[in-house]
N, C-alpha and C positions, 0 to 999 in steps of 0.2 A: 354350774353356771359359767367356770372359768370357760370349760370347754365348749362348749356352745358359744359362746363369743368371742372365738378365738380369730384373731385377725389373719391376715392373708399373710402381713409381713410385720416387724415391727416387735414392739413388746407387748405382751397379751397383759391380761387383768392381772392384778396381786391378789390373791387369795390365802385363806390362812390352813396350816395343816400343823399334825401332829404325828408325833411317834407312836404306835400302838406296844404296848408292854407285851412283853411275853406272857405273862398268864390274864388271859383274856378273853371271856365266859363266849364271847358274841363274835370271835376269830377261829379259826382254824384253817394254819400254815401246812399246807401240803409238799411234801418235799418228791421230787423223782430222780430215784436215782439213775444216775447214766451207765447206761451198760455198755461195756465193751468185749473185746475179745478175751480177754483176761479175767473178768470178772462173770460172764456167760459164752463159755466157748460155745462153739457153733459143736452140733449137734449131726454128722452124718451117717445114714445108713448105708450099706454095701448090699447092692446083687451080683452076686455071680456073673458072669458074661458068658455066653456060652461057648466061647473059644478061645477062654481063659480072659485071666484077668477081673474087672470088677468094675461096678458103677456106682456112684457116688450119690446121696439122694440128699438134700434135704430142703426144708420151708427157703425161702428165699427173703434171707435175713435183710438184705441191701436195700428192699424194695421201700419206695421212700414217699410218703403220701402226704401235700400238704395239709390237710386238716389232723396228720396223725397227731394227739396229744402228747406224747413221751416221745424221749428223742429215742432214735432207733439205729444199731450200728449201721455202719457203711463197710460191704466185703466185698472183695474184687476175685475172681479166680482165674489165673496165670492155666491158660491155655497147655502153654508148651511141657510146664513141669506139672500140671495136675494140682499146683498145690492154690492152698483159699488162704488169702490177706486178709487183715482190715486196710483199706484203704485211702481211710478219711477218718 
C-alpha cells in the first residue's frame, strides 16, 4: 500500500515492518556467489595455427546481459600482448 501511494516528492506513508529471523519455515535466502578470476579462472582452449603458433578459444565470459540474474565477470583481452585481464 506504502508503495502504491507513493508520492512524486516529499515524505511517503509510514508503514510498519519487521525483521525476519533466521530460521523461518515460509523464507528462503538465496545467496550468489560472485565469481571472479580467481575464484573461476577463465577456461581456454588452443588450436594449432597452421604456420605455427596457436589460437586461443573460449565462451566469451565479459558478455554482459541486462536481465542476466548472477553477476557475471568482466574480462578484457590486451590485443598487443595476447594476454586476458579482468577488467572491471
Amino acid at each position: 500500500m506504502a508503495l502504491r501511494s507513493r508520492p512524486i516528492e516529499g515524505m511517503g506513508s509510514r508503514f510498519a515492518a519487521f525483521v525476519i529471523p533466521h530460521i523461518c519455515d515460509t523464507v528462503t535466502v538465496e545467496t550468489k556467489r560472485i565469481r571472479t578470476s580467481a575464484t573461476d579462472p577463465l577456461r581456454i582452449a588452443t588450436i594449432d595455427a597452421p604456420n605455427g603458433g596457436a589460437i586461443g578459444i573460449t565462451f566469451a565470459p565479459g558478455k554482459r546481459q541486462p536481465t542476466t540474474p548472477e553477476p557475471r565477470p568482466c574480462v578484457a583481452m590486451d590485443r598487443a600482448s595476447g594476454s586476458v585481464s579482468e577488467s572491471c
